[in-house]
C-alpha positions, 0 to 999 in steps of 0.5 A: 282419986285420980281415974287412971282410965279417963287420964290422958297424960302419958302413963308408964307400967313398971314391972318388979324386975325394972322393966318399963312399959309405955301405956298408949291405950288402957282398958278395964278388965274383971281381974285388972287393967289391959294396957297397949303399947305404942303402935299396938294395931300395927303390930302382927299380934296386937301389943297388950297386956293384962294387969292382974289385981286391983288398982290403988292408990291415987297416982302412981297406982298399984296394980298387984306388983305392977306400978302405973305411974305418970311419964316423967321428964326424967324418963329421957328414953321413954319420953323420946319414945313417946314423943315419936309416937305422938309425931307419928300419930299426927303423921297418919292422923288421916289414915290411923284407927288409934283415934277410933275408940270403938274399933279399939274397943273390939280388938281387945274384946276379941284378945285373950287374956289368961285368966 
């Protein structure tokens, strides 16, 4: 089984009702996953969700009525959107705390997640 929190591909969330969400960062929680999107820490109120369930599966994943899945060639608009991210972290690579794991860390731990 792939360990979907040690991958470093890009990795798309999809919702039941169609919705898609890139993953920029993803964390273990007791009730499920806790992903980020792009751009997280430099959003008002960081942008991160819990996933509530367990994980299945060995890619794409299920978490209860979520799919996890690797980012695709066909996903035009999610790539593009990635692709931007990627240029803007090389952009502020000397400024940005994305790449401070550790600081990350602390600013989920300090979030709220409804149980």
């Amino acid at each position: 089984m792939a360990d979907l929190y040690t991958l470093t591909t890009p990795l798309l969330v999809r919702y039941p009702d169609g919705e898609q969400r890139l993953i920029a960062d993803k964390y273990m929680h007791p009730h499920g996953m806790i992903y980020a999107e792009p751009y997280w820490l430099e959003s008002e109120s960081p942008r991160a969700y819990l996933i509530k369930g367990t994980i299945k599966g060995e890619g794409p994943w299920k978490i209860g009525d979520v799919i996890v899945r690797l980012l695709s060639c066909g996903d035009t608009e999610e790539a593009m959107q990635w692709a931007n991210w990627q240029q803007h972290l090389m952009s502020v690579y000397e400024s940005h705390r994305y790449g401070d794991e550790s600081f990350k860390k602390s600013i989920i731990d300090k979030m709220s997640f409804a149980d």
